[in-house]
C-alpha positions as a Markdown table, in Angstrom:
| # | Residue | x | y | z |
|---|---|---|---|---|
| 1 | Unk | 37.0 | 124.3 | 92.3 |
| 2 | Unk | 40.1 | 122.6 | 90.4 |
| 3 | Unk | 38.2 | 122.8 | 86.6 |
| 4 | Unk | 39.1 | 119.1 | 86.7 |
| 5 | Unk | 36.8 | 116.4 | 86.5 |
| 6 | Unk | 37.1 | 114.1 | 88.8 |
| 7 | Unk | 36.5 | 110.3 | 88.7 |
| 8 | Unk | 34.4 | 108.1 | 91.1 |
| 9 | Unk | 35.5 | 104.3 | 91.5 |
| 10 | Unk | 32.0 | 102.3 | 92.5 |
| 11 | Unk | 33.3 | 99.2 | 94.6 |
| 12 | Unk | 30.5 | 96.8 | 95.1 |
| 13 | Unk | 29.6 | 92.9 | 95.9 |
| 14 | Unk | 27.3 | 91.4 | 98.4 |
| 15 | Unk | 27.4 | 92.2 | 101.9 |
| 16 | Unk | 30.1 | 91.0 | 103.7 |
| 17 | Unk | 32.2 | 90.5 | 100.4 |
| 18 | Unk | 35.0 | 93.2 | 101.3 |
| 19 | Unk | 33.9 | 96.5 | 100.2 |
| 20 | Unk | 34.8 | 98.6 | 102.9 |
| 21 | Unk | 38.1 | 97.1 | 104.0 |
| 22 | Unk | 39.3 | 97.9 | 100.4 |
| 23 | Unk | 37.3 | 101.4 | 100.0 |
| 24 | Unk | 39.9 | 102.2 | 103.6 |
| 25 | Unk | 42.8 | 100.9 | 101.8 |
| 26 | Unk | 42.1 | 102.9 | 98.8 |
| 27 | Unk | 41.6 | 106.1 | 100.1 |
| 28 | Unk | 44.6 | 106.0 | 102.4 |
| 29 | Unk | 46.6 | 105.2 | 99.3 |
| 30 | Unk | 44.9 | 108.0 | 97.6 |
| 31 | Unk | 45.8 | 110.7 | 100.4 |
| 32 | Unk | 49.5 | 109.2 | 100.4 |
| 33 | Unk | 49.4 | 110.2 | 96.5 |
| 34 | Unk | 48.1 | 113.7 | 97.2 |
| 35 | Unk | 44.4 | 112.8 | 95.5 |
| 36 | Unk | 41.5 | 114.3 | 97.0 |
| 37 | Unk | 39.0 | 111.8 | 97.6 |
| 38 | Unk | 35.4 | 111.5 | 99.5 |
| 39 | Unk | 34.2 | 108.4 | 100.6 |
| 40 | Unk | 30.2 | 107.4 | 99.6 |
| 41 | Unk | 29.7 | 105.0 | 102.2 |
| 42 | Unk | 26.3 | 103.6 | 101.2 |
| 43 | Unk | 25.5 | 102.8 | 105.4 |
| 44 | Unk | 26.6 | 106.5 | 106.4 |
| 45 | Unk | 25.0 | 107.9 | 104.0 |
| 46 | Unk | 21.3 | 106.0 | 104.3 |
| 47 | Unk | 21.4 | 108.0 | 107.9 |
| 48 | Unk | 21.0 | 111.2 | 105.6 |
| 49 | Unk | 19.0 | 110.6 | 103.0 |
| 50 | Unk | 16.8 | 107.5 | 104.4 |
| 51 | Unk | 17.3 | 107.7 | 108.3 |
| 52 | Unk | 14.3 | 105.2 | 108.5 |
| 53 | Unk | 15.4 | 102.8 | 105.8 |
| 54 | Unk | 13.0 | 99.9 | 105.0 |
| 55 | Unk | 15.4 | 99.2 | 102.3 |
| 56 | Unk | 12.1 | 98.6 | 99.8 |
| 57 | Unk | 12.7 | 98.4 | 96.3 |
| 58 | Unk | 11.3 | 102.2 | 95.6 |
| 59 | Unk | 13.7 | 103.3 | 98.9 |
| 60 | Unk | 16.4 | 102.1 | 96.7 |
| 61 | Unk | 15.9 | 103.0 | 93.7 |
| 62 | Unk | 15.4 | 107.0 | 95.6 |
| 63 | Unk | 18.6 | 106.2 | 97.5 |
| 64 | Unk | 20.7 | 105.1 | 94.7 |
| 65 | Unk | 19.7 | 108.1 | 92.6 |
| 66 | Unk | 20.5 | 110.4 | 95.1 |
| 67 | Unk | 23.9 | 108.8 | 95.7 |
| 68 | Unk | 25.2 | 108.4 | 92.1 |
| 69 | Unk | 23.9 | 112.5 | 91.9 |
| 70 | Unk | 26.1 | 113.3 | 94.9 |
| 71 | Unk | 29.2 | 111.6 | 93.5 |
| 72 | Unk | 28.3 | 113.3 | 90.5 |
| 73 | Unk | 28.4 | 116.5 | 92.0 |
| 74 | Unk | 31.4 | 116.0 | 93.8 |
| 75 | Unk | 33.4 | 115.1 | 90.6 |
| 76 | Unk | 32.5 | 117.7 | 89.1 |
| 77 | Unk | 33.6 | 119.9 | 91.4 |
| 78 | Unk | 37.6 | 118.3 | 91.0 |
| 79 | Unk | 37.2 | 115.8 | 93.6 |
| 80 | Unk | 37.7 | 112.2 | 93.5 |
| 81 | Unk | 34.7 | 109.8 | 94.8 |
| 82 | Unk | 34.8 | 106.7 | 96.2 |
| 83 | Unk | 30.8 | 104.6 | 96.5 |
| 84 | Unk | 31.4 | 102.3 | 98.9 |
| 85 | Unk | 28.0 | 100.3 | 98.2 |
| 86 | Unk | 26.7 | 97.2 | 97.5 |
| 87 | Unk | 23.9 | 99.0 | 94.3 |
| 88 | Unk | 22.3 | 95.3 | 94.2 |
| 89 | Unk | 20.8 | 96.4 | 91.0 |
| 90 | Unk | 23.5 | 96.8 | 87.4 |
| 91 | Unk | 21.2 | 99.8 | 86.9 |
| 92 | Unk | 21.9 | 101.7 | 90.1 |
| 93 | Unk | 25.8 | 101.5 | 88.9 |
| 94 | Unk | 24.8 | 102.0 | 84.9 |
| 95 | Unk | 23.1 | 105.4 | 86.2 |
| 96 | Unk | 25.9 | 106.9 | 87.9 |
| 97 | Unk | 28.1 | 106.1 | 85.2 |
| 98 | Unk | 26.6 | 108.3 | 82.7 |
| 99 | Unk | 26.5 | 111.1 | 85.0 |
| 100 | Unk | 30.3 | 111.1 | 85.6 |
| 101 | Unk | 32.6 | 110.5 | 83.0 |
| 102 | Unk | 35.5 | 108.8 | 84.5 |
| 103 | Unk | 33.4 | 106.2 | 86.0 |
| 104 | Unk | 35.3 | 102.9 | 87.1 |
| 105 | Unk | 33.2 | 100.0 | 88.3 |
| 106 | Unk | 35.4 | 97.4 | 90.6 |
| 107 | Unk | 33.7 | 94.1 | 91.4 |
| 108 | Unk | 34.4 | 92.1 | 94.6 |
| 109 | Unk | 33.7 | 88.7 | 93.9 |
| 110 | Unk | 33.1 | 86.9 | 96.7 |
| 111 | Unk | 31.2 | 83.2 | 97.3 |
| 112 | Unk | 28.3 | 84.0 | 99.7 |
| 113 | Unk | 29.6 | 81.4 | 102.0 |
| 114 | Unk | 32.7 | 83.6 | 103.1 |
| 115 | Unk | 30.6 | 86.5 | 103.0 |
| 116 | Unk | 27.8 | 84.4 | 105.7 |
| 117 | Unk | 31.2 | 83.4 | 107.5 |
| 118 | Unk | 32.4 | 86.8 | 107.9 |
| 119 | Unk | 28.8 | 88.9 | 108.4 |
| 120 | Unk | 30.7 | 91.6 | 110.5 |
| 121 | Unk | 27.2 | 93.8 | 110.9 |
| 122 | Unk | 24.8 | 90.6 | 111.2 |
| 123 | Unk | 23.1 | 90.9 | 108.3 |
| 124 | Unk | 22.9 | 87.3 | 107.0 |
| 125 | Unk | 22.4 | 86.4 | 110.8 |
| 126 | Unk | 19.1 | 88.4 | 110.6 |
| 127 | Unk | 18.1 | 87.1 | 107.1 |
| 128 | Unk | 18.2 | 83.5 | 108.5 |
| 129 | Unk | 16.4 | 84.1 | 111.3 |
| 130 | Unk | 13.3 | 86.2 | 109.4 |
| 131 | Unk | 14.6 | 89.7 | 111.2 |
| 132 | Unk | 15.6 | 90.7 | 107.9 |
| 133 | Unk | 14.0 | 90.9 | 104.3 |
| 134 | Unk | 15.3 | 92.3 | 101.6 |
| 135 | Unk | 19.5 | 91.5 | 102.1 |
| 136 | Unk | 21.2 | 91.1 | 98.7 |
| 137 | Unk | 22.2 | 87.8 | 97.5 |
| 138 | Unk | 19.6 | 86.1 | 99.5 |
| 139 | Unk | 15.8 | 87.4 | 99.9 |
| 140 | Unk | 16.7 | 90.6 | 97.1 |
| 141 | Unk | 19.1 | 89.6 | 93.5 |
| 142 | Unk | 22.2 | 91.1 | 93.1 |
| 143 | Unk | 23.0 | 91.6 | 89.9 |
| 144 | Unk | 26.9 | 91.1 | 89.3 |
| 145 | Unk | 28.7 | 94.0 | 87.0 |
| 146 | Unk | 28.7 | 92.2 | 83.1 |
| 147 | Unk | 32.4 | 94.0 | 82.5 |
| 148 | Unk | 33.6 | 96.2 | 85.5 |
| 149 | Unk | 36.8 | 97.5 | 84.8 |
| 150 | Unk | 38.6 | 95.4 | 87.8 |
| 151 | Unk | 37.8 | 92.2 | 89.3 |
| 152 | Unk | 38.9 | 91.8 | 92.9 |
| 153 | Unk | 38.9 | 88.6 | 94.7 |
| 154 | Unk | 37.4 | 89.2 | 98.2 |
| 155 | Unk | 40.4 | 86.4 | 99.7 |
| 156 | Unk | 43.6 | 88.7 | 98.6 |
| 157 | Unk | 44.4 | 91.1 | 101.2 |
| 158 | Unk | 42.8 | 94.1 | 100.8 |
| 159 | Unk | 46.0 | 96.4 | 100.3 |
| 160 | Unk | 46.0 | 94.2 | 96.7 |
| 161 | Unk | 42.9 | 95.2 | 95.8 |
| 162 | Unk | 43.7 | 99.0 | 96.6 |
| 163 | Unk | 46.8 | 98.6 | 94.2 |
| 164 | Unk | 45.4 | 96.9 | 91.6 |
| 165 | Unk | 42.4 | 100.1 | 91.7 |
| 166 | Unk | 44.9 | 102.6 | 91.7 |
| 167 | Unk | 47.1 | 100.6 | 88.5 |
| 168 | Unk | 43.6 | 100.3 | 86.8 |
| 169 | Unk | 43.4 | 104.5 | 87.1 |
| 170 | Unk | 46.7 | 104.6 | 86.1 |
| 171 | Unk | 46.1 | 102.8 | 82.7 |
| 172 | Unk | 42.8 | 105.0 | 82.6 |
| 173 | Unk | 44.8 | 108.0 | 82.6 |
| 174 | Unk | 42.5 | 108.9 | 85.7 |
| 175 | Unk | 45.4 | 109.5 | 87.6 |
């Protein structure tokens, strides 16, 4: 254990909006600058702590708990978190930052039209066609951040978005 806190950047957005394409872009830059950093993939993750998801509101409102908890943990133990989760609800992403102290919130604003366009994993495919339920944006709200610390926009390339993180630590004295 370091004895210093670590800080957790929570990137979210709808599906589909960019999330994990600049979560692997940040945390390449991170290990080419020597900070430790775990990933919180929210899909990963689900196949640990709700291997059957139904993705129901209680489910997630369990799931996001547990999630800001384990980043919590992790910070506290020296080591630099990234969530890599959609949290469709400001609360999911309110609780985790009063468990960890240097919280940032980074929003990927994306139209849903580019994120239906893109749908890498299906998702809005399935919501269209009744084989899904509950998918952000569409049949559940997703409430955007009122004032994250950094606004991406989901068209730049994601390597932007990475820097402009990494800047936003910087002038948080994060890093």
């Amino acid at each position: 254990m370091s004895g210093q806190q670590g800080f957790a950047v929570w990137i979210t957005g709808i599906p589909s909006s960019g999330k994990s394409t600049i979560t692997g872009e940040l945390a390449k830059k991170m290990h080419d600058i020597a900070l430790p950093v775990v990933v919180l993939e929210s899909d990963e993750m689900r196949t640990i702590l709700t291997p059957e998801a139904s993705y129901s509101q209680e489910e997630r409102d369990r799931f996001y708990r547990a999630l800001a908890a384990i980043g919590a943990l992790i910070t506290r133990n020296g080591i630099n978190v990234i969530y890599d989760a959609t949290a469709n609800k400001r609360a999911y992403r309110d609780h985790a930052r009063t468990l960890i102290p240097k919280f940032v919130e980074a929003y990927v604003r994306c139209p849903i039209e580019i994120c239906m366009q893109r749908d890498p994993k299906g998702i809005y495919r399935r919501a269209a066609a009744g084989e899904a339920s509950t998918v952000p944006g569409v049949q559940s709200p997703y409430e955007p951040p009122v004032n994250p610390e950094i606004t991406l926009d989901c068209q730049a390339p994601p390597a932007h978005g990475a820097d402009a993180i990494i800047e936003k630590l910087r002038q948080l004295l994060h890093i």
